[in-house]
N, CA and C of each residue as an Amber inpcrd file, in Angstrom:
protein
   192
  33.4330000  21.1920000 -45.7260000  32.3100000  20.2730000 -45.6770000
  32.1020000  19.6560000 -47.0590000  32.2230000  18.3210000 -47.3680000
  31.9640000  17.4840000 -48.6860000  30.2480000  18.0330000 -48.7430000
  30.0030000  17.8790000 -50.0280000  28.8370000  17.0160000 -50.5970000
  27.9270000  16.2000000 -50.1830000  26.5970000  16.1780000 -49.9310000
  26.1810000  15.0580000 -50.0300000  26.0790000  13.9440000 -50.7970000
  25.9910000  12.5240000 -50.0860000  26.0480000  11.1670000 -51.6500000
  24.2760000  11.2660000 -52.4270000  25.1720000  11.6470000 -53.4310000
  23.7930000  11.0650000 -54.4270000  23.6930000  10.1210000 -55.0300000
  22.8440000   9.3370000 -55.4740000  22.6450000   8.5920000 -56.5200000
  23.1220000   8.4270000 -57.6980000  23.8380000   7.7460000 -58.2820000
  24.6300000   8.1240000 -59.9570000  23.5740000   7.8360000 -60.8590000
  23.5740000   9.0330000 -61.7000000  23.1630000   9.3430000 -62.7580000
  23.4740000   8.3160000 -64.1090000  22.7990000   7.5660000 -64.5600000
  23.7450000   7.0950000 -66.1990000  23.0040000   7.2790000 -67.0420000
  23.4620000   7.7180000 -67.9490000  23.0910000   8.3530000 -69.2930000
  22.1880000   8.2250000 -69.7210000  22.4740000   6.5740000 -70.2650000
  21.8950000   5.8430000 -70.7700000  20.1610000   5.3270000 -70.1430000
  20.1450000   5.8450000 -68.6740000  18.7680000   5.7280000 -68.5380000
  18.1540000   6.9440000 -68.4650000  18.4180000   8.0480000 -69.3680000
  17.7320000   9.3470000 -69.3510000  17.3050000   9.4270000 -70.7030000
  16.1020000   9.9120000 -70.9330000  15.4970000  10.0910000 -72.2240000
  16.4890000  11.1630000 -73.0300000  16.3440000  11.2760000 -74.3150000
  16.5500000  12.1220000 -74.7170000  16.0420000  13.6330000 -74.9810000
  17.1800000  14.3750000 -75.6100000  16.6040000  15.7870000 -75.2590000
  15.0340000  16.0580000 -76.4120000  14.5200000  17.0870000 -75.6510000
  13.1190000  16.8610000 -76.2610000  13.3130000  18.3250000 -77.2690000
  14.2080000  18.8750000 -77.5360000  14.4010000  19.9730000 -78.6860000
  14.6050000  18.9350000 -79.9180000  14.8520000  17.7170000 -79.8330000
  15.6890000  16.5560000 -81.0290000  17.2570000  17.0500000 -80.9300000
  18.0590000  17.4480000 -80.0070000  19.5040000  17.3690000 -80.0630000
  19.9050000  15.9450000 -79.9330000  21.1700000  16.0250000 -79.9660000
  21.4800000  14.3740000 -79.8570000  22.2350000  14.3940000 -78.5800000
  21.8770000  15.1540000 -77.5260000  21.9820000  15.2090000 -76.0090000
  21.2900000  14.5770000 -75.0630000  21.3300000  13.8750000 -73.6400000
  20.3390000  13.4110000 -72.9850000  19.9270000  14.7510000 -72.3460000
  18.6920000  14.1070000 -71.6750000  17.9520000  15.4760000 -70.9190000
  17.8100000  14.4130000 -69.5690000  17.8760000  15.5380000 -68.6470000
  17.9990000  15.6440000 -66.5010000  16.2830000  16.3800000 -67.2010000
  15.1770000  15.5010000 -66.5360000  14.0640000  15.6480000 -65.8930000
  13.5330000  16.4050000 -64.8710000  14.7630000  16.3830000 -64.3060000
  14.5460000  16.6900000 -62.9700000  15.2130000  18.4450000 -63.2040000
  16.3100000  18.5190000 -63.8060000  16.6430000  20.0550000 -63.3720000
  15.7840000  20.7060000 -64.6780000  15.5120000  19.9490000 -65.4220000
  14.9120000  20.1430000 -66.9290000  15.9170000  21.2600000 -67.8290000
  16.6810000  20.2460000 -68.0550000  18.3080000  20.4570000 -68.8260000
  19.2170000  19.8090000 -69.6980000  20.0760000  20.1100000 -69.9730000
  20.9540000  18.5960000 -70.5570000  21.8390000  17.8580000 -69.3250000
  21.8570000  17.1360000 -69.7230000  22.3720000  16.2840000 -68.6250000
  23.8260000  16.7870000 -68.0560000  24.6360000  17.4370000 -69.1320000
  25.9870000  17.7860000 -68.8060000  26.0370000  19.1900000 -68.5960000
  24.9430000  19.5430000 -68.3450000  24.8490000  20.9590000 -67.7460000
  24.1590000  21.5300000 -66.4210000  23.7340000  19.9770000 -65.8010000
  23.1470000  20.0890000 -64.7580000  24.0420000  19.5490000 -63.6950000
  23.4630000  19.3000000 -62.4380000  24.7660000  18.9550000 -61.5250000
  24.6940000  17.4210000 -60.8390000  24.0820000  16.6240000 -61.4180000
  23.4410000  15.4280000 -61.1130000  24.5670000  14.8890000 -61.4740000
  25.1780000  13.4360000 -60.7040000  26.4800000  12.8630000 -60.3130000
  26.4890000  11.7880000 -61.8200000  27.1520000  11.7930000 -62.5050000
  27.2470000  10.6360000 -63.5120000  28.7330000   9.4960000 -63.0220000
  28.4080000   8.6770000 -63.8390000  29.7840000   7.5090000 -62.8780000
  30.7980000   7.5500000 -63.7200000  31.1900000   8.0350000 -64.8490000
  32.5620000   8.7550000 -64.3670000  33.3150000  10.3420000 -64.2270000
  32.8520000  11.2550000 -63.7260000  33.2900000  12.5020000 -63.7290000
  34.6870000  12.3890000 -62.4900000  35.4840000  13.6170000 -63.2500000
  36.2280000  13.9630000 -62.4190000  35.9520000  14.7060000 -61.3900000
  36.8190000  14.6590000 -59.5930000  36.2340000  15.3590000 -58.7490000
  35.2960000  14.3770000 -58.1240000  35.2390000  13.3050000 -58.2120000
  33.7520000  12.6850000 -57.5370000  34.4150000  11.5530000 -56.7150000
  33.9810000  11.3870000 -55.7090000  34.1750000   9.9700000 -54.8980000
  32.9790000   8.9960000 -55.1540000  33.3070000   8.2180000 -55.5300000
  31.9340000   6.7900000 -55.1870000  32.2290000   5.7380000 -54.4460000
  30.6740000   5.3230000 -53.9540000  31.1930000   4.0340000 -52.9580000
  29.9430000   3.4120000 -53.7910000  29.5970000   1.8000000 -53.1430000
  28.2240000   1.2780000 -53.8680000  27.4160000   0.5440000 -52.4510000
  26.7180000   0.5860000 -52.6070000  25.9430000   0.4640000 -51.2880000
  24.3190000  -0.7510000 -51.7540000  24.5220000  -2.1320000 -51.2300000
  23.5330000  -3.0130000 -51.5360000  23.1760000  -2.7390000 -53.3650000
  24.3910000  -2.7000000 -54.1900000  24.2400000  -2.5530000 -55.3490000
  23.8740000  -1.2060000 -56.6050000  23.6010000  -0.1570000 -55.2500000
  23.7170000   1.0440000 -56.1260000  24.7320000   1.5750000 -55.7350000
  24.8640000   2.6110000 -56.8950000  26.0560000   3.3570000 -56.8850000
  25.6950000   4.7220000 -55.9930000  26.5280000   5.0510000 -55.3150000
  26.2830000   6.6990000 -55.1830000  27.7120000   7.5240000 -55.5820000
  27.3190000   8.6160000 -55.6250000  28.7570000   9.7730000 -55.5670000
  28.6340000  10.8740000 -54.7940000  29.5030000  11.5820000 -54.9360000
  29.6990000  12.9120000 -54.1870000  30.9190000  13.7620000 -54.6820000
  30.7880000  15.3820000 -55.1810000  32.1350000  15.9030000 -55.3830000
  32.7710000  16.0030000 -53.9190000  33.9280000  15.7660000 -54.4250000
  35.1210000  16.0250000 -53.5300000  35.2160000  17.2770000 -53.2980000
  35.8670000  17.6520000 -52.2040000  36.5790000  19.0290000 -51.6340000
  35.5450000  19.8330000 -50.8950000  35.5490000  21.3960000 -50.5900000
  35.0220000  22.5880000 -50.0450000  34.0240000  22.3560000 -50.9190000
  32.4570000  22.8420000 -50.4060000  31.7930000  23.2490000 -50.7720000
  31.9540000  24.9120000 -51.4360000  31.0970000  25.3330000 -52.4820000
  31.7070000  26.4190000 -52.3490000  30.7710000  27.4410000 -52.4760000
């Protein structure tokens, strides 16, 4: 069973991290961005399609 499509993540519209690293911060998992599991547009492992102008993704393969 794939993934569900999410929404892509970009970087560049995530605040930064609030310790002052020079990392973005995920709001939402309240993390760094590359440590959380939120879809960015280009990771490996990911399918994207774009749909009325947004992007979505999804990892590929078995859930696990």
């Amino acid at each position: 069973m794939k993934h569900p499509w999410k929404k892509v993540v970009f970087s560049d519209q995530l605040p930064d991290c609030p310790d002052g690293c020079d990392e973005k911060w995920c709001s939402r998992h309240k993390m760094h961005f590359f440590e959380c599991d939120c879809i960015g547009p280009t990771q490996d492992g990911v399918e994207y399609k774009e749909v009325k102008g947004v992007l979505y993704g999804r990892k590929t393969g078995k859930e696990e």
